[in-house]
N, C-alpha and C positions, 0 to 999 in steps of 0.2 A: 391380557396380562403378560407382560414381561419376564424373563426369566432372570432370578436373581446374578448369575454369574454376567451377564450380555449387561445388566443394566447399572452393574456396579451398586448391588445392594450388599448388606451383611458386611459382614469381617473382608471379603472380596474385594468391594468396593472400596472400602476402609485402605487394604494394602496396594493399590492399585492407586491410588490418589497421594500416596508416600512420597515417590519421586517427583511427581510435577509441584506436587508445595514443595518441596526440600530446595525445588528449586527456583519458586516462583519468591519465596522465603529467603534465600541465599543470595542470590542474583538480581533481584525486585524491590522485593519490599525493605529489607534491611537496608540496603543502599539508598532509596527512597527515604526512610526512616534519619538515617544518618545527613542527609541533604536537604531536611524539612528542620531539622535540628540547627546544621549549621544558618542555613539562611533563617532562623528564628534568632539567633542569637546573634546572627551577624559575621562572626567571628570564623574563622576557618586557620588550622594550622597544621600544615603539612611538609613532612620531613625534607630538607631540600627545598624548601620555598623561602622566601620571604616574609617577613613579617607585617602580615593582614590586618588593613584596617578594617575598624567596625563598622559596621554599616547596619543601619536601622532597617526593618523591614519593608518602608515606608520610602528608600534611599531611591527605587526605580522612578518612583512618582514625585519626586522633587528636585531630580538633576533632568535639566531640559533636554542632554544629550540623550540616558535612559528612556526618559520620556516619551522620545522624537522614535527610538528603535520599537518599543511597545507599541505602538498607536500605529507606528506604519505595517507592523506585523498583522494587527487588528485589520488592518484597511486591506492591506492588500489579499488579504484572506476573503473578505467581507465583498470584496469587489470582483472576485473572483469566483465566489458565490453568485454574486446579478451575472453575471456573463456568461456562467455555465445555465445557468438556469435558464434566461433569458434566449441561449441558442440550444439547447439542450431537450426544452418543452418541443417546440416544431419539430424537430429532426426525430425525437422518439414518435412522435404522434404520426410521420410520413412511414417510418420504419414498421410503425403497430397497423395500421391502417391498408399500408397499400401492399400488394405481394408483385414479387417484381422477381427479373432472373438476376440470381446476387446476392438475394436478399440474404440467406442464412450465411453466407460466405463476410458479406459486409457483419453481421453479430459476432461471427467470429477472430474475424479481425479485429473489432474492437479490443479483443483484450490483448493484442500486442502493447500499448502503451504501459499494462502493466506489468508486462516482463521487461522493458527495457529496464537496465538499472538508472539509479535518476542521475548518476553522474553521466553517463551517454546522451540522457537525454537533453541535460543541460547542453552538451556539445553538439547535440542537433539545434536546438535551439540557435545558437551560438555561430554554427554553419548556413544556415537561413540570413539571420537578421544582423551577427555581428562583424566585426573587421572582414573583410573578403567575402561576406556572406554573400551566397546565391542570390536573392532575392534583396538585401540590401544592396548592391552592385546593379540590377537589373533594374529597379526602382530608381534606386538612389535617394532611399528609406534608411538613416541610421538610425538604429535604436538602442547602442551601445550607450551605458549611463544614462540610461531611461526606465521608467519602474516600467514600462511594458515590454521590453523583456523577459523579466520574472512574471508577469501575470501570464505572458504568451505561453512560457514553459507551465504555469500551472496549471493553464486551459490543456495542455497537451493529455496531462495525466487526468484530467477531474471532469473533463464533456464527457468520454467512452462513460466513465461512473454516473452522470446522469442521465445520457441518452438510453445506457442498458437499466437504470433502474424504472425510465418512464414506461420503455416498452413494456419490460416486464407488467407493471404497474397495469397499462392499457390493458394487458390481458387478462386483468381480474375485472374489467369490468363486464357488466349483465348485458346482453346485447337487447333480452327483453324490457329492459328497462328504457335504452335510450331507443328500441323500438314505439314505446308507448308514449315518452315523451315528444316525439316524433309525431307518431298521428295523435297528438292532440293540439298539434299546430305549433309544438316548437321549434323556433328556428336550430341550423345545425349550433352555430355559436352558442344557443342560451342552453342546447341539450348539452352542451360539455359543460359550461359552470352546473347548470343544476344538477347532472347524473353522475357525470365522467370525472370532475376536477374532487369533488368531494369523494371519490373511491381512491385516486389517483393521488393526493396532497402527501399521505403521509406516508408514504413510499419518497416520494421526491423531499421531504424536510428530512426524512431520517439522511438518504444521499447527501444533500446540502450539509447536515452538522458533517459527515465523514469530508466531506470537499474544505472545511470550515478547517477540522482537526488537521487536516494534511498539510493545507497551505499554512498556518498558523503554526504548525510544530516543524513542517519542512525546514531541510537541513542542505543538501546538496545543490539543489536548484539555487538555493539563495546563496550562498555562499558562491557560486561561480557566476550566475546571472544577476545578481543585486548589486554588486561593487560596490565601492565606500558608503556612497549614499543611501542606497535601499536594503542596505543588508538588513536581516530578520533579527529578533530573540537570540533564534539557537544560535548563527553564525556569533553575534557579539560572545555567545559565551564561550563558545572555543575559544577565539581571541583571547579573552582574559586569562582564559586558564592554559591553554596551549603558549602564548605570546608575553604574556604582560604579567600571570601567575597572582592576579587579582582573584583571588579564590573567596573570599570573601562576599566580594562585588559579584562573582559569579553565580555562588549559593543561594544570592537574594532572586536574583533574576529567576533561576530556576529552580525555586522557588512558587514565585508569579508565575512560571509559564504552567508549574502543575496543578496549580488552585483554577488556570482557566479553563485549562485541554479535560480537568478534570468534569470542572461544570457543562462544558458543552457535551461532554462522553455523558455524563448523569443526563442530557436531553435526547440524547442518541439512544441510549438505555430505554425510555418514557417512550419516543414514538417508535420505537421496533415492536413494542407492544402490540401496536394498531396493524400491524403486517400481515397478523395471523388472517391467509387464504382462505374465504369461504369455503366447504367441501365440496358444494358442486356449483360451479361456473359456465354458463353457456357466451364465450367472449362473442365478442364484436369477429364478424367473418373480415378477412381480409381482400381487397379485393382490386383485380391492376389498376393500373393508374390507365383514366379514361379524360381524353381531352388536354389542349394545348396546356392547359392549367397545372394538371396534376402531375403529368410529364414533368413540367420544370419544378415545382416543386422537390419530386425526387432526385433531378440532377443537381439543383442545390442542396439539396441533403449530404449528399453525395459529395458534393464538390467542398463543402464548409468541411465535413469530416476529412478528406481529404488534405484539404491544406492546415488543419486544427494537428489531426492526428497522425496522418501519415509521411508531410515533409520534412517533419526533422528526421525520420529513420531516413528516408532518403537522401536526404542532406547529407548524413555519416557518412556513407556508402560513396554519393559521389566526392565530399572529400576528401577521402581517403585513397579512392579512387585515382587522382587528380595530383597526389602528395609525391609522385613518383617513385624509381626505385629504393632511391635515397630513402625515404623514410619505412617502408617496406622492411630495408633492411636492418630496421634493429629488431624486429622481432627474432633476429639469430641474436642477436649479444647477449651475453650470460645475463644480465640483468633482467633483461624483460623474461626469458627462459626462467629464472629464477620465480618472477615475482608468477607467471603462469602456473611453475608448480605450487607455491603457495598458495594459490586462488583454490585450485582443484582439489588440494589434501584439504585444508582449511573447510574447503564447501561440503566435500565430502564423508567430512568427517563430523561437521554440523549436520550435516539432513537425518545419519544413521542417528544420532543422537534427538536431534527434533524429533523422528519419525518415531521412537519410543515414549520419548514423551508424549507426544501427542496423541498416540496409542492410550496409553495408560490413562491422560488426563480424558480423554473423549469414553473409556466405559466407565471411571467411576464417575464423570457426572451424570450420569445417565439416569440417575434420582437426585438429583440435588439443582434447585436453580442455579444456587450462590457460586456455588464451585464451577459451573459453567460461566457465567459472567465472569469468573477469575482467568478462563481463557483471553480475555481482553485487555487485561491488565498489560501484557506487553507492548498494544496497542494502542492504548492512552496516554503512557508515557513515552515521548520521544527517545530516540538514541542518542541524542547528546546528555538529554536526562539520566538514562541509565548509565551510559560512560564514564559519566563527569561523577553520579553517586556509587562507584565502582571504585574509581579513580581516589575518592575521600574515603572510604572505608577500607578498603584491602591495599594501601599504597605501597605494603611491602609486594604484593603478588603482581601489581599493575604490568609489572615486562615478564608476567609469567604466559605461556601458551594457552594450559590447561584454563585460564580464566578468558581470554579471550577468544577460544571455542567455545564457553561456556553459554558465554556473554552471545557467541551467533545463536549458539543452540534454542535457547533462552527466546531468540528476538523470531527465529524463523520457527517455533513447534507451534504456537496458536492455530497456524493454517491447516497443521496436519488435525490439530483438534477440531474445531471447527467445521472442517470436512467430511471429518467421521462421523461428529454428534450431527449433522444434520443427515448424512447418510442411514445410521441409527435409527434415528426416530423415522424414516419414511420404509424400514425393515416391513416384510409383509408379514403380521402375524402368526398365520397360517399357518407357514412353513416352520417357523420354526416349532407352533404346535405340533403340526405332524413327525417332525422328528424328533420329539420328545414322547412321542404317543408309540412310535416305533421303535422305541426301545433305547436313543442313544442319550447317553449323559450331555450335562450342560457343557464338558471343553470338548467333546463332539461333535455335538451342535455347533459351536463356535467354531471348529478347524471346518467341518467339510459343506455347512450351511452360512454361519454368517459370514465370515471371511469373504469367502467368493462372492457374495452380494455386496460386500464394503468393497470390495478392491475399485473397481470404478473411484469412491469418494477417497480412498485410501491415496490413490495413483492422484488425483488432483491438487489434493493438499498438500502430497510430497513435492509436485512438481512447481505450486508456490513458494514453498520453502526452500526448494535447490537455486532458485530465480533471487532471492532474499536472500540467500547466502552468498553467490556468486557476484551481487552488487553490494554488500556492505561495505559503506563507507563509512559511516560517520563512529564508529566504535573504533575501526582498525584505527583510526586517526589519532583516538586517544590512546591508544593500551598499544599499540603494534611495536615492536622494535624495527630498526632498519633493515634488520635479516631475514623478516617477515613480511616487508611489503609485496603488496597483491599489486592487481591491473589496476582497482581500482587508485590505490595510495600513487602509483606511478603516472595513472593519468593524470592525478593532480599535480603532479611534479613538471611534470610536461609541460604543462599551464603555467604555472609560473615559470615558467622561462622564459625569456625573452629571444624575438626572432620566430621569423616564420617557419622553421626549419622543427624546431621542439612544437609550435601546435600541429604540423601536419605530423609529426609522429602521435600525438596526442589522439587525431583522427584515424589513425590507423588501430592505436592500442585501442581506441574503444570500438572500432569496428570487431576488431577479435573478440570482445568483451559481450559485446550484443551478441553476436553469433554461439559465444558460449553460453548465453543465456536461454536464445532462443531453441538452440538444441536440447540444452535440458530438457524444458521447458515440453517440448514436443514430444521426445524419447518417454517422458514420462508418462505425459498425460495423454498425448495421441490415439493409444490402445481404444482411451474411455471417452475419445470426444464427440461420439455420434451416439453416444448411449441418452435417454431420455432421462430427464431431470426434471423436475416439479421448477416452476419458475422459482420460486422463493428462493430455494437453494440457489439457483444461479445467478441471482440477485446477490449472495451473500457469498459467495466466490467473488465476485466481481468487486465486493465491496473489501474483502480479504486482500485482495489483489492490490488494491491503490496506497493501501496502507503502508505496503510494504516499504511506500518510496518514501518515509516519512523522517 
């Protein structure tokens, strides 16, 4: 039995769950509320705009242009789903299977893809396959205005999330089981469908709908990788409302995008269910790889992640590399110095803010489902979703600060939540009985018992959230003023420009970019990376993780 202050019951709970609605409420749902509104009605009218036509709700699915943006959003999500999965099954089942020297080094690598921010990564992507690219030059493969491109950049982010959820996955299963299936003459192939696939399925559907919601609501990748023709949903609706100030047209669309990200989040909801880890597990032993066969299998494992996940970081690096001192040297000119300090107050000054949050929203839901699933809510809805119903509701505060740290705070505290309520719940009873049995109160317990058993999950979630602040884009783009842009608003600047001269500064700023990311990132969470973790949780980091890039 949990102790009412730790679990967020009573009036405790109650005041403790104040600030993360006030602001899930403020920041979320009203803006939501106000943008279901306008695209219901059609109509949108905002001070300084133009006068918006109507548009029926029905307007995305009767103009072939809309049409043609929906359906390839659909697709290339849908497609990117077969190709993760599709490379994703082998590679976790060599990784759960075989034990090799590397092994824990390669897991942990894995989740570098999702601290890059996704506009670096786009520019990795971009340094491989596009104009000058490494490997499009060595080849002499272009794949610029090609929808593979954008699937290649979404495979970047979305195989680490399947491969780390099969392994995981493989490790819940019974080793007595596919032992018995075994001697009774089943082949290895038929004992995975009959034992191993049916343990293993809804681990990998639930990753699939998160690979589904990413590529489907992504926002950065597609906007620098999809070009006129493959661009997404979210990019058209910057356009309108950034470009063209079709606010109307805009509303409708997103709109559509949150009735779908919506339903596939209600399936993602449904198979998280089926996760819950048996209590006692005797897995499958791991064991080296024996024979010409098994060898190469793991050097393809190996070699697929390798060129999936690890050449666009490398690609940055030697672009930038390669860009000479010329471009080097505008990281002294006031601007880029400027938009750096920007990056670091702004990120800064979101995480202290998330990390409260997420504090607070992680112990009062500590008895409530619903209030925990409300951690996800910022997750559901994209950031151009949230900007854009930001942007329609408070359009007098839109060039205000205080709303666009709001608006990070808002999009990076889930991780911190999320972190802690699964830290939470794996608390060892005991202890905290016993020091309740020895005499100390409930925020005694909490300072000198719980705390020091959360810091670990504390240290991780923050360290998602410093990574998610330091890459937001798609918010600063709507709400930022000129005086406010960050590395990210600048590398897109860079990009459009024309001339070889602004992309290799583009590869230099996002080299600096990664690096701040990955320092965080490490600073933070490095203390707690060799502490042991129940898989599940690390299944749901990893899954916290991809999101971010959305």
């Amino acid at each position: 039995m949990r102790f009412k202050f730790l679990r967020g019951g009573g009036s405790a709970g109650l005041w403790l769950g104040l600030l993360p609605a006030t602001a899930l409420l403020v920041l979320l749902l009203a803006p939501l509320a106000r943008l279901v509104f306008a695209g219901w009605s059609g109509e949108v009218n905002l001070p300084g705009a133009p006068t918006a036509a109507s548009w029926s709700i029905w307007s995305p699915w009767q103009d072939d242009y809309l049409r043609w943006r929906v359906m390839w959003s659909l697709a290339q999500a849908a497609i990117t789903c077969v190709l993760a999965f599709a490379l994703g099954l082998p590679l976790a089942w060599v990784l759960a299977r075989f034990e090799f020297a590397g092994r824990m080094l390669v897991l942990r690598l894995l989740m570098l893809p999702f601290v890059v921010p996704t506009l670096v990564a786009a520019l990795g992507v971009l340094a491989l396959w596009g104009p000058r690219g490494v490997l499009s030059a060595l080849l002499g493969i272009h794949l610029q205005d090609t929808p593979w491109l954008l699937l290649y950049g979404n495979l970047f982010f979305n195989l680490c999330l399947v491969v780390r959820a099969g392994t995981d996955a493989l490790g819940q299963v019974n080793a007595r089981q596919v032992a018995a299936a075994r001697s009774l003459g089943a082949t290895p192939w038929r004992a995975f469908w009959r034992i191993e696939w049916p343990a293993i399925a809804p681990w990998l559907m639930s990753s699939l709908c998160l690979v589904f919601l990413y590529c489907f609501a992504g926002f950065g990748l597609a906007l620098v990788l999809g070009g006129q023709r493959f661009a997404t949903v979210e990019v058209e609706i910057y356009t309108l409302v950034a470009h063209e100030l079709q606010l109307g047209q805009a509303s409708v669309l997103s709109l559509w995008m949150l009735l779908l990200t919506g339903a596939v989040a209600l399936i993602y909801a449904v198979l998280e269910k089926r996760l819950a880890a048996p209590g006692r597990v005797e897995p499958v032993a791991r064991k080296p790889p024996q024979g010409v066969l098994q060898w190469l299998a793991v050097l393809v494992a190996l070699g697929v992640l390798f060129v999936i996940c690890g050449l666009p970081i490398l690609a940055i690096v030697w672009r930038a590399l390669q860009a000479g001192l010329g471009a080097w040297a505008t990281l002294l000119d006031a601007e880029v110095r400027a938009a750096l300090w920007n990056t670091l107050r702004f990120s800064a000054a979101a995480l202290v803010v998330a990390t409260v949050l997420g504090v607070m929203h992680a112990l009062a839901a500590q008895r409530s489902v619903l209030w925990r699933a409300a951690a996800f809510l910022p997750f559901v809805v994209s950031p151009i979703t949230v900007a854009f119903g930001l942007l329609l509701l408070y359009p007098g505060w839109t060039a205000s600060l205080a709303l666009l740290l709001a608006a990070y705070a808002v999009l990076a505290y889930p991780f911190v939540a999320k972190s802690l309520s699964a830290g939470l719940d794996s608390l060892p009873p005991h202890l905290l009985h016993a020091a309740r049995t020895l005499g100390a109160s409930p925020q005694r317990t909490f300072w000198r018992v719980t705390l020091p058993l959360l810091r670990p999950a504390l240290r991780r979630g923050m360290a998602f959230a410093a990574a998610t602040a330091l890459g937001e884009f798609a918010v600063t783009l709507f709400l930022s003023r000129p005086e406010w842009s960050t590395l990210t608003t600048l590398i897109y600047q860079r990009l459009g420009h024309p001339g070889a001269a602004s992309l290799d500064e583009a590869f230099v700023l996002a080299c600096l970019l990664m690096l701040l990311a990955l320092l965080a990132f490490l600073l933070i969470e490095w203390p707690v990376a060799g502490r042991h973790e129940r898989r599940r949780t690390q299944v749901g980091a990893v899954a916290l993780g991809v999101l971010h890039h959305a």
